[in-house]
PyMOL CGO cylinders between C-alpha atoms (Angstrom):
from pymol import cmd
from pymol.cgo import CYLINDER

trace = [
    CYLINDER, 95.16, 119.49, 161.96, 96.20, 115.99, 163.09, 0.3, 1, 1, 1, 1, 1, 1,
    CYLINDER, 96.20, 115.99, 163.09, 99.74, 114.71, 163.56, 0.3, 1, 1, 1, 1, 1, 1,
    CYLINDER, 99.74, 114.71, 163.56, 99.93, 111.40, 161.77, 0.3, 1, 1, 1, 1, 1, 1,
    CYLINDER, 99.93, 111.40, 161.77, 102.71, 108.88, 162.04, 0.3, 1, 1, 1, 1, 1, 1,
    CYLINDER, 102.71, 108.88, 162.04, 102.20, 108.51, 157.87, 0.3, 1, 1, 1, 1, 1, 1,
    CYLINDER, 102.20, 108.51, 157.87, 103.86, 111.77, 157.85, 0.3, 1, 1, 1, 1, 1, 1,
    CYLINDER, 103.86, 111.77, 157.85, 106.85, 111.74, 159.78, 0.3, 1, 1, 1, 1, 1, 1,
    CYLINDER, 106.85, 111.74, 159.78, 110.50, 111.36, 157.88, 0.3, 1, 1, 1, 1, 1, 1,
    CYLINDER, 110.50, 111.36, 157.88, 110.84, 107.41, 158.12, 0.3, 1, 1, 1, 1, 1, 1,
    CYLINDER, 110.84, 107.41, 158.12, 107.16, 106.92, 156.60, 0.3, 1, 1, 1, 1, 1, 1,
    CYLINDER, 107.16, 106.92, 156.60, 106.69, 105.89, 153.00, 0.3, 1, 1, 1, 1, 1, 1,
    CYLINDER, 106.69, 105.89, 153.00, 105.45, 106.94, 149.94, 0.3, 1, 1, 1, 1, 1, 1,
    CYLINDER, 105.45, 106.94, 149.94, 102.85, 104.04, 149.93, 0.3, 1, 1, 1, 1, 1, 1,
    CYLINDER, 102.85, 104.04, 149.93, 101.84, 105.07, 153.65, 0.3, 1, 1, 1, 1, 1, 1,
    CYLINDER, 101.84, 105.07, 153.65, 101.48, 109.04, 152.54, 0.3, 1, 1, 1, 1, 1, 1,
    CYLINDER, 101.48, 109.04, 152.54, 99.53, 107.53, 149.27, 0.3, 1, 1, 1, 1, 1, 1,
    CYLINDER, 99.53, 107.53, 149.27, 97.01, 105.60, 151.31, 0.3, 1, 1, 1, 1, 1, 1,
    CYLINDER, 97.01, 105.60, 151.31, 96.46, 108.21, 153.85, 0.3, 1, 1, 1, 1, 1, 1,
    CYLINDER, 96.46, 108.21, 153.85, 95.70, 110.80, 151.56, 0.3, 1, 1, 1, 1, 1, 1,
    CYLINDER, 95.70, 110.80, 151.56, 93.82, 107.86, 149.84, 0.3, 1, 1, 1, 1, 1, 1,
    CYLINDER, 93.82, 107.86, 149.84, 94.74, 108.52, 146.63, 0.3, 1, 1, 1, 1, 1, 1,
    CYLINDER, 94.74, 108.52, 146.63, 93.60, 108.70, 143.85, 0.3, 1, 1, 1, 1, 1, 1,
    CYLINDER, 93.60, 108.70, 143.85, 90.16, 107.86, 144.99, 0.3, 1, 1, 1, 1, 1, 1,
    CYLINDER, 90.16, 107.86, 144.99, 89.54, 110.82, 147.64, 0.3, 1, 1, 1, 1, 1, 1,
    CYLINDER, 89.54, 110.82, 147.64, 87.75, 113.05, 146.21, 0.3, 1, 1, 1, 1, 1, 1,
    CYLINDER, 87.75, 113.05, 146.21, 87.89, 115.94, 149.48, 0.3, 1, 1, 1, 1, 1, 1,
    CYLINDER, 87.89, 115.94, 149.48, 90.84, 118.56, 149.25, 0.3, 1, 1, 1, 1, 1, 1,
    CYLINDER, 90.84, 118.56, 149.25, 93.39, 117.81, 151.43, 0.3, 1, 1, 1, 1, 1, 1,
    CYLINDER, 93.39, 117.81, 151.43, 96.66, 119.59, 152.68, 0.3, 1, 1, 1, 1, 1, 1,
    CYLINDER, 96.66, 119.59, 152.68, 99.53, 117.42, 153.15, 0.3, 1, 1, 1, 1, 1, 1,
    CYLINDER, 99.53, 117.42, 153.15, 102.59, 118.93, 155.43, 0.3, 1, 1, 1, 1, 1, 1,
    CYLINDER, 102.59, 118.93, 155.43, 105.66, 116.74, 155.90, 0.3, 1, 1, 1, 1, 1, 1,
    CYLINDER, 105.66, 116.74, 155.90, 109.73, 117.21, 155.34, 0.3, 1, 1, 1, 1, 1, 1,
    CYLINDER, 109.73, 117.21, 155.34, 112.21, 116.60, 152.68, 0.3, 1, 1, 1, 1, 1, 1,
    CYLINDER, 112.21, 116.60, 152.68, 113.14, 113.63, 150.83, 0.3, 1, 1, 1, 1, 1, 1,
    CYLINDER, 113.14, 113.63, 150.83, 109.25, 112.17, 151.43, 0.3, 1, 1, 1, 1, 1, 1,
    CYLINDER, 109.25, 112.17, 151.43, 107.48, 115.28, 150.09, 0.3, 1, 1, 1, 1, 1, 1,
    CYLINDER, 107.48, 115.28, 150.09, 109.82, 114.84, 147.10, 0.3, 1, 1, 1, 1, 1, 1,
    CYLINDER, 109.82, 114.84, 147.10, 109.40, 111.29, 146.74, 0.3, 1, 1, 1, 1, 1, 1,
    CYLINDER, 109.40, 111.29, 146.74, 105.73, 111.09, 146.53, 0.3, 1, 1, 1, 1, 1, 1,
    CYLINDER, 105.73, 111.09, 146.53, 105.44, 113.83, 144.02, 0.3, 1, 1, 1, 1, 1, 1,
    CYLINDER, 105.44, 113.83, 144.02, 108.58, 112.52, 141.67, 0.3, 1, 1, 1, 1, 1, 1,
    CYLINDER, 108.58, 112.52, 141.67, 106.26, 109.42, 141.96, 0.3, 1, 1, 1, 1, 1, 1,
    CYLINDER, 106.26, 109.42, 141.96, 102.99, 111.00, 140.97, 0.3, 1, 1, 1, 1, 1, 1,
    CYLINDER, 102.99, 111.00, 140.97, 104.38, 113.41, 138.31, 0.3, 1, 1, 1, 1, 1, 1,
    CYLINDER, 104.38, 113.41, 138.31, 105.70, 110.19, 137.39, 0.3, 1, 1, 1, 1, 1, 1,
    CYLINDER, 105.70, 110.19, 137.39, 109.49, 112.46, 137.32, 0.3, 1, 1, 1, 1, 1, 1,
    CYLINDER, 109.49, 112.46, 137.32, 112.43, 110.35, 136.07, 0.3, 1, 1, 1, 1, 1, 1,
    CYLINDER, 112.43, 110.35, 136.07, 115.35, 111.92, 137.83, 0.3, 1, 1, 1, 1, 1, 1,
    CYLINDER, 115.35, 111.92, 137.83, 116.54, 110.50, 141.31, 0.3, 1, 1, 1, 1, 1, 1,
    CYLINDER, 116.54, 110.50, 141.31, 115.59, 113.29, 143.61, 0.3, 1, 1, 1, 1, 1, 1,
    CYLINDER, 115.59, 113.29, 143.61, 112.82, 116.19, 143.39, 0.3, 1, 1, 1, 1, 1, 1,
    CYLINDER, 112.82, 116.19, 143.39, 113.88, 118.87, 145.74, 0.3, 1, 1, 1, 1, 1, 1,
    CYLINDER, 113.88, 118.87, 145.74, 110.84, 120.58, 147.10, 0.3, 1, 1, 1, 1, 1, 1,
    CYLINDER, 110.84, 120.58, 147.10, 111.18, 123.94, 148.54, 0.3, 1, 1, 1, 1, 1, 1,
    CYLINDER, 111.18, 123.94, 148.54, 110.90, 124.84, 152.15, 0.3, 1, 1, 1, 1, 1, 1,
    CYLINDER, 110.90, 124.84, 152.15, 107.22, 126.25, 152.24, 0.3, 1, 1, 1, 1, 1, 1,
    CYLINDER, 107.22, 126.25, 152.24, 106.25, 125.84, 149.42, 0.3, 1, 1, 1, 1, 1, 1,
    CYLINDER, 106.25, 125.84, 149.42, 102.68, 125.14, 148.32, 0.3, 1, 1, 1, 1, 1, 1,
    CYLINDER, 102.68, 125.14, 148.32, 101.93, 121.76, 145.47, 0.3, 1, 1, 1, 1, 1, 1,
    CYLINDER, 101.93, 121.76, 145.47, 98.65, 121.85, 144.03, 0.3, 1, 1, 1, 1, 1, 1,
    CYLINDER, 98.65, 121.85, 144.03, 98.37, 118.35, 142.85, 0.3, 1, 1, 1, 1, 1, 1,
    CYLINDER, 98.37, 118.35, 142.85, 94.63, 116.73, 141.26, 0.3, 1, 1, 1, 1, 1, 1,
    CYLINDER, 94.63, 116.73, 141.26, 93.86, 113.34, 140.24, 0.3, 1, 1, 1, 1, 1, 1,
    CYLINDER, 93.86, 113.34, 140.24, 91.92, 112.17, 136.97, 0.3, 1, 1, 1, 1, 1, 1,
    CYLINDER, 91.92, 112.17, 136.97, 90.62, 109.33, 135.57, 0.3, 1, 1, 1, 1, 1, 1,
    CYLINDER, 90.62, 109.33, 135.57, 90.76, 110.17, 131.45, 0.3, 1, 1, 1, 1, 1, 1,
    CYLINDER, 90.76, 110.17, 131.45, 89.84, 107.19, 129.06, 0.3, 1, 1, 1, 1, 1, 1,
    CYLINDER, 89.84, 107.19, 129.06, 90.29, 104.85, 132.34, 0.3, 1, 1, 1, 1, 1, 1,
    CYLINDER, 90.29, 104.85, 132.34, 93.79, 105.83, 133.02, 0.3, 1, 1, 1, 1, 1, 1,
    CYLINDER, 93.79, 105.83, 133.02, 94.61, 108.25, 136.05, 0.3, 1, 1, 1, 1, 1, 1,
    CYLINDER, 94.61, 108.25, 136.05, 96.52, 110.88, 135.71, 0.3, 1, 1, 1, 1, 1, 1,
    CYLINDER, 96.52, 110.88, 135.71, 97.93, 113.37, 137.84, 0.3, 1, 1, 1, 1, 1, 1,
    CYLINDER, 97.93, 113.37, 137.84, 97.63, 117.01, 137.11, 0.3, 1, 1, 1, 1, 1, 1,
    CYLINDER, 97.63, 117.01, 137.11, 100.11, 119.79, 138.82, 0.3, 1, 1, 1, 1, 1, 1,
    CYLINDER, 100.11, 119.79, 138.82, 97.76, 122.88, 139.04, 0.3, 1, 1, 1, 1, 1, 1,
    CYLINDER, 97.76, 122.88, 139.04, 100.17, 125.23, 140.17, 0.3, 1, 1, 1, 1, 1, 1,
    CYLINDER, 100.17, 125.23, 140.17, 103.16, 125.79, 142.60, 0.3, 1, 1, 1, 1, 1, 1,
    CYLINDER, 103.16, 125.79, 142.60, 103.78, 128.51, 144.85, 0.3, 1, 1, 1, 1, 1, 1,
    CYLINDER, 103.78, 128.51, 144.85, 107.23, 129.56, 146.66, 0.3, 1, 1, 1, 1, 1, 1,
    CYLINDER, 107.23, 129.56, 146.66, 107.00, 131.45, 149.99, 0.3, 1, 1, 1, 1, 1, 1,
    CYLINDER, 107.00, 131.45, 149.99, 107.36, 134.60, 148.24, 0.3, 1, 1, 1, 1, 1, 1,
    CYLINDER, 107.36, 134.60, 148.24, 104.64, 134.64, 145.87, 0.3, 1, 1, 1, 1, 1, 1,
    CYLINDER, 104.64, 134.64, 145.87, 102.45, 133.52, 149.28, 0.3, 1, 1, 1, 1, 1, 1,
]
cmd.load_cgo(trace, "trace")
């Protein structure tokens, strides 16, 4: 794994975004940071219209990109909570 400065709590969602290189990476990657970013970046690819997205503490986001009639999307595959780990 590799400590990035992208990740740490003052970072932003455009920084996270264009590590990750999203949309256009097409390699899996696991992303590990903290509350609010985590939250933030997937309220803004879920496109989610409330003002905070609470992500649990170890929990797992499976998130995929797609480009369908030349509009990306983002997909949420699945979620999983510590306990179903």
């Amino acid at each position: 794994y590799k400590l990035r400065d992208e990740l740490s709590p003052n970072a932003s969602i455009e920084d996270v975004l264009e590590l990750v290189q999203w949309p256009v990476n097409k390699s899996n990657v696991l992303l590990v940071t903290h509350q609010p970013l985590i939250g933030d970046v997937i309220k803004k690819l879920l496109q989610i219209q409330i003002s905070e997205v609470v992500i649990r503490k170890g929990s797992v986001w499976w998130l995929r990109s797609r480009n369908k009639e030349n509009e990306e999307q983002t997909m949420l595959v699945t979620v999983q909570t510590p306990e179903m780990l």
